[in-house]
C-alpha positions as semicolon CSV with decimal commas, in nm:
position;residue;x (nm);y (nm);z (nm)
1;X;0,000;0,000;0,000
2;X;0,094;0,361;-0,094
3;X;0,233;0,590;0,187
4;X;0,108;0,892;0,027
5;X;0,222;1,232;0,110
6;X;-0,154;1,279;0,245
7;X;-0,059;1,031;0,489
8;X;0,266;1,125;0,523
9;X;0,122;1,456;0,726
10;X;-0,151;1,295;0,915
11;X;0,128;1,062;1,067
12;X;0,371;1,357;1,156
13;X;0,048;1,533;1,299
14;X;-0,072;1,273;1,489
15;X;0,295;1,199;1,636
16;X;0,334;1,589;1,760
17;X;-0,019;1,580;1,920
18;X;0,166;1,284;2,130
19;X;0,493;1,389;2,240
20;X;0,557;1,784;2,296
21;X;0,883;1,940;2,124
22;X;1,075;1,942;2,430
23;X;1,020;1,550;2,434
24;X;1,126;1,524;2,097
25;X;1,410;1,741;2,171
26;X;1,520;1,489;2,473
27;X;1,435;1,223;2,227
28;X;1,633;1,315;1,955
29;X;1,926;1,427;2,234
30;X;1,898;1,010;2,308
31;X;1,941;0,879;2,041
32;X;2,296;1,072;1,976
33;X;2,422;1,052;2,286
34;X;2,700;0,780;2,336
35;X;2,480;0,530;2,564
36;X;2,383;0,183;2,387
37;X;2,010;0,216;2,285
38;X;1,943;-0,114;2,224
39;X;1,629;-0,245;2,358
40;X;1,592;-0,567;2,566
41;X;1,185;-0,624;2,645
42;X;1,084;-0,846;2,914
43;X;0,874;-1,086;2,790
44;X;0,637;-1,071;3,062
45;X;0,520;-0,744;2,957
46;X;0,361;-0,865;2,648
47;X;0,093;-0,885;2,706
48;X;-0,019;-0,613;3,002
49;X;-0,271;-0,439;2,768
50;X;-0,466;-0,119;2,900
51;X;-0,665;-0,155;2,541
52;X;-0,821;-0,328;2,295
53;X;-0,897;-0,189;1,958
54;X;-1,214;-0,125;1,794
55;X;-1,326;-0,012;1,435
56;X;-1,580;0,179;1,302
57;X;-1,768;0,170;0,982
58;X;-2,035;0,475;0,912
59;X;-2,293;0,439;0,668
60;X;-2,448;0,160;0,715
61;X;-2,721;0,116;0,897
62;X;-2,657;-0,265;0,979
63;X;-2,375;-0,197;1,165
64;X;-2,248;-0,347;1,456
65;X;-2,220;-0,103;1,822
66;X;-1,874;0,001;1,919
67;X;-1,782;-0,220;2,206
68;X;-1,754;-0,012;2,519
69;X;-1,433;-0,205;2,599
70;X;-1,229;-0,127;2,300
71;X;-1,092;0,260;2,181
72;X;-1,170;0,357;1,802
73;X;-0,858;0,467;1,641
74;X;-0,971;0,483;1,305
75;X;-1,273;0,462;1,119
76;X;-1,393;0,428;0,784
77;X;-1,657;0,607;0,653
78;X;-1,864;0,423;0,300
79;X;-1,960;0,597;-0,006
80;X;-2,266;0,621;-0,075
81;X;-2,438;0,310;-0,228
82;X;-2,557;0,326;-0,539
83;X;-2,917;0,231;-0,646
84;X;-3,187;0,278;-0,887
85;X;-3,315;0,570;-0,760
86;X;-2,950;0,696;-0,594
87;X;-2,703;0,640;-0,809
88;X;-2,336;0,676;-0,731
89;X;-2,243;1,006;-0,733
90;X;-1,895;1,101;-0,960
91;X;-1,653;1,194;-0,783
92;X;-1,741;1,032;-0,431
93;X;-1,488;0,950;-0,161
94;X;-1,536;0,683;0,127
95;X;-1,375;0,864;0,406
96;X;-1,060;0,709;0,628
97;X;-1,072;0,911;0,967
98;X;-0,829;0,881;1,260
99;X;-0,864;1,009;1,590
100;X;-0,556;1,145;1,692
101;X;-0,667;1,173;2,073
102;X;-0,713;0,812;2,120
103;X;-0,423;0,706;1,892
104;X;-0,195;0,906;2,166
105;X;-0,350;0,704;2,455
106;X;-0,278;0,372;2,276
107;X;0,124;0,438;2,170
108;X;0,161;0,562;2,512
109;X;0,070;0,262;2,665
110;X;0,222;0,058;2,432
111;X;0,542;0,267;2,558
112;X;0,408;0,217;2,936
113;X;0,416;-0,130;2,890
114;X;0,776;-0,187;2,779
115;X;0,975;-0,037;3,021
116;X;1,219;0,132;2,764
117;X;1,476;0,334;2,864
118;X;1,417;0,720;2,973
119;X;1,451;0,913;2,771
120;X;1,312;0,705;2,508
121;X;1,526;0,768;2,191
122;X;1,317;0,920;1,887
123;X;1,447;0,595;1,687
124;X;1,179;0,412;1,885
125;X;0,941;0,634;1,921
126;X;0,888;0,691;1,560
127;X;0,894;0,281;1,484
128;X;0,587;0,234;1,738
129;X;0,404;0,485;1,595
130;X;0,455;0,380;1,275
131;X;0,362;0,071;1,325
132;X;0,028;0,164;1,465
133;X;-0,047;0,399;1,160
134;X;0,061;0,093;0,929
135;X;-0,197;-0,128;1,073
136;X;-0,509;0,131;1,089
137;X;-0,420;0,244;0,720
138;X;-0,368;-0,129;0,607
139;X;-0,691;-0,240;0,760
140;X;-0,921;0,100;0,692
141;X;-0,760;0,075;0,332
142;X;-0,899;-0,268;0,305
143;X;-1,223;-0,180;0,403
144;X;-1,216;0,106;0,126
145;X;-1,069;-0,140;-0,127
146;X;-1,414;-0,346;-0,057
147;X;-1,597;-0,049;-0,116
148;X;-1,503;0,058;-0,438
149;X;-1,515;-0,294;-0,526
150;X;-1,919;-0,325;-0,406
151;X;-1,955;-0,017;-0,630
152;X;-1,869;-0,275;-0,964
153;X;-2,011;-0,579;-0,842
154;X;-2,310;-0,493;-0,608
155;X;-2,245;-0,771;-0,351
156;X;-2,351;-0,657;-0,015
157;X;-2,192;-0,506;0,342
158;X;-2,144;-0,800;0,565
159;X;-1,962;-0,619;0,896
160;X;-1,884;-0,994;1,001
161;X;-1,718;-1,089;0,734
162;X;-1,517;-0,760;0,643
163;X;-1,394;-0,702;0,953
164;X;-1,187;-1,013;0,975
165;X;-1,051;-0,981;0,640
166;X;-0,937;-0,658;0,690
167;X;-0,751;-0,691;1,029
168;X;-0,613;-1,043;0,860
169;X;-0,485;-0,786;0,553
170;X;-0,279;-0,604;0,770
171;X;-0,137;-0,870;0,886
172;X;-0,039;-1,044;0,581
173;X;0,123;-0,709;0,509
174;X;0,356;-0,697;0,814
175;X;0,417;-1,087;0,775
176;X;0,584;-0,976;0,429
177;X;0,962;-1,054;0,414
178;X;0,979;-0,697;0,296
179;X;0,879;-0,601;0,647
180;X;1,090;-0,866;0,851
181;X;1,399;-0,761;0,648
182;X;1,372;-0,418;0,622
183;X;1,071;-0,266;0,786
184;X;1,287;0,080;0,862
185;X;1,271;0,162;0,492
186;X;0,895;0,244;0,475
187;X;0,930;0,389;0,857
188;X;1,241;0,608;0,769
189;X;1,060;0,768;0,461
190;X;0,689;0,834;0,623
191;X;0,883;1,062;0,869
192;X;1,215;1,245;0,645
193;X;1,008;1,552;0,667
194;X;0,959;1,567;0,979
195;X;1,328;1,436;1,064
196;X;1,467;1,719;0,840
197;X;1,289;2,009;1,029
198;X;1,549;1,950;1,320
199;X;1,853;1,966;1,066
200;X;2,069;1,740;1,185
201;X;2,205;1,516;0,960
202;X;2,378;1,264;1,222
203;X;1,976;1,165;1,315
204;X;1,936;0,989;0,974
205;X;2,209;0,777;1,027
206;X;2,021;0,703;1,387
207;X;1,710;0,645;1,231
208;X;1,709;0,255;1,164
209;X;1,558;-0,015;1,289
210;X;1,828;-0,113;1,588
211;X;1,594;-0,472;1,690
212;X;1,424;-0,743;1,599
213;X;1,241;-0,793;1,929
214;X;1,048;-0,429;1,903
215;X;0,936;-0,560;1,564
216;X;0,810;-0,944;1,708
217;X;0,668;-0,757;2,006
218;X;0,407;-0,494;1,776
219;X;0,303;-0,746;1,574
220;X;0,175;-0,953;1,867
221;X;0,052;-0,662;2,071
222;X;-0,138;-0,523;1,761
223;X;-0,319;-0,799;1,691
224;X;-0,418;-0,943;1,993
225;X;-0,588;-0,628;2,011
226;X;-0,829;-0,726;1,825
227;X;-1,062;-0,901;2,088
228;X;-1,420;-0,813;1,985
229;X;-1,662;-1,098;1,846
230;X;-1,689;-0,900;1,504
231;X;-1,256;-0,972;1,425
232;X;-1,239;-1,346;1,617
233;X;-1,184;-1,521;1,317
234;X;-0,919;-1,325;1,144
235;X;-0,627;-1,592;1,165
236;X;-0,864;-1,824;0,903
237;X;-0,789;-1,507;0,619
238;X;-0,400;-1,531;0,670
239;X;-0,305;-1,855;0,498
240;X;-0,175;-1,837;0,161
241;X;-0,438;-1,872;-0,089
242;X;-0,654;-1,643;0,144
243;X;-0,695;-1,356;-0,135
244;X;-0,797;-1,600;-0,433
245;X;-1,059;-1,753;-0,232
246;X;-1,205;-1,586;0,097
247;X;-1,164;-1,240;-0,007
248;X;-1,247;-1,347;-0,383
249;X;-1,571;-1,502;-0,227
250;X;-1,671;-1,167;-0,009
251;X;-1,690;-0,925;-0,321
252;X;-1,725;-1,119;-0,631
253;X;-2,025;-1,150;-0,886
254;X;-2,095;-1,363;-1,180
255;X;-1,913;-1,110;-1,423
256;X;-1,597;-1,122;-1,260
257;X;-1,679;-1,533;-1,227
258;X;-1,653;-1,499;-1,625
259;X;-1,367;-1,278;-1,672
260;X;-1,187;-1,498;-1,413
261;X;-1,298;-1,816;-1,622
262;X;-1,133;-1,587;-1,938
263;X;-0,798;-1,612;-1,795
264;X;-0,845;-1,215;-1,651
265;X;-0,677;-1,202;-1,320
266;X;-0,966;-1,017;-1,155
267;X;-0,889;-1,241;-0,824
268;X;-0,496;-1,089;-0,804
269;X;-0,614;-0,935;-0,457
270;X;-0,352;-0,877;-0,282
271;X;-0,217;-0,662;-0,540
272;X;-0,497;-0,483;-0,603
273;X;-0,572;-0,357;-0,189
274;X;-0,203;-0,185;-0,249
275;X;-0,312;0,034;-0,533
276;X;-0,704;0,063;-0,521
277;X;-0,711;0,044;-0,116
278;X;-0,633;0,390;-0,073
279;X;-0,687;0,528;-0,396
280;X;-0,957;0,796;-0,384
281;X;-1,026;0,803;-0,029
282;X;-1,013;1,094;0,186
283;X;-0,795;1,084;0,495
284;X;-0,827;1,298;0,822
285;X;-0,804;1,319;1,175
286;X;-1,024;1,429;1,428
């Protein structure tokens, strides 16, 4: 999936609504400093959660209550479907939103939880947050790349079904081998702006992914996160034919049954979230 420069801001944004500049400046001051950074976790914090996640999808009016128990930190917001007497308006966005407030609470305690060192170096900072922006654009892309795709075939909102898929998308994203061999890459470029306001050109030798174990411990924070009845069956999406058939199955219709049957690779998924997921939508925070 894209990291557009739309995206780009939001993240930036989002980051400086959670740590003030004089943080940043102590953060920043960590990382150059002479002390060894390196992070060694405990692995009995794992799993000390303060939250679960929860999603949002507005627009429809079969869909599911927010669970009390989890915090929205993104939601995603349908165009509106077309029909005889309402068609689809040119020119109409679904809507990505995320709430900046509620993002801060979660990275914090994700930060609470790992008893990092103090100051914690900007290096770190900036790879948490990432990876918490990663996963809400990954899955709220998903449910836009559905969207668009109902808009072709007609075949129906199921919350119960599109929920799973989409926190299962983000996963297959970070369980890439372009993520476990060089997930900085994507991390270092979402935040260059931001890095090059402070002019120093030491930090973006800093700015690297410095261990593994951060990287293991996200991806199973994140997604045990995801504790609700609507996501419980996400881990059946992540096997390897998942796209061809499960996702094929949600938003297919009999034309694309016949251009598949033509040797047209309408069912090439996977690909397709990456480009179309974000393609068109609007993004903003709240």
């Amino acid at each position: 999936m894209r990291l557009t420069k739309r995206f780009q801001d939001i993240s930036i944004e989002i980051f400086k609504n959670i740590f003030t500049p004089r943080q940043i400046e102590e953060m920043i001051a960590a990382d150059l400093s002479e002390d060894d950074n390196i992070l060694n976790l405990p692995t009995d914090k794992y799993f000390e959660k303060r939250y679960y996640i929860g999603d949002d999808i507005i627009g429809d009016n079969d869909n599911a209550e927010v669970d009390p128990n989890e915090i929205v930190l993104a939601s995603y917001t349908l165009m509106n479907v077309p029909s005889e007497t309402e068609p689809l308006l040119v020119g109409t966005q679904g809507i990505i939103t995320f709430y900046k407030d509620n993002i801060k609470l979660y990275v914090v305690s994700l930060i609470d939880c790992l008893n990092l060192p103090s100051p914690l170096g900007l290096n770190c900072a900036l790879y948490i947050h990432y990876f918490v922006m990663a996963d809400l654009l990954f899955h709220e892309g998903c449910h836009h790349y559905c969207d668009v795709k109902r808009q072709l075939t007609g075949s129906l909102f199921d919350i119960n079904t599109e929920e799973p898929l989409s926190v299962a998308h983000s996963y297959n994203q970070f369980s890439l081998p372009f993520f476990k061999r060089g997930f900085n890459i994507n991390y270092y470029f979402l935040y260059e702006k931001f890095i090059r306001l402070y002019g120093n050109h030491t930090l973006h030798y800093k700015i690297s992914n410095q261990n593994k174990i951060l990287f293991e411990f996200l991806i199973s924070e994140q997604f045990i996160s995801y504790q609700s009845d609507v996501y419980v069956n996400w881990q059946l999406f992540t096997h390897k034919n998942a796209y061809k058939m499960d996702f094929y199955d949600y938003i297919k219709n009999s034309q694309l049954d016949q251009l598949l049957a033509c040797g047209v690779p309408v069912n090439d998924i996977a690909k397709e979230i990456n480009f179309i997921g974000i393609e068109g939508v609007n993004m903003v925070v709240e």
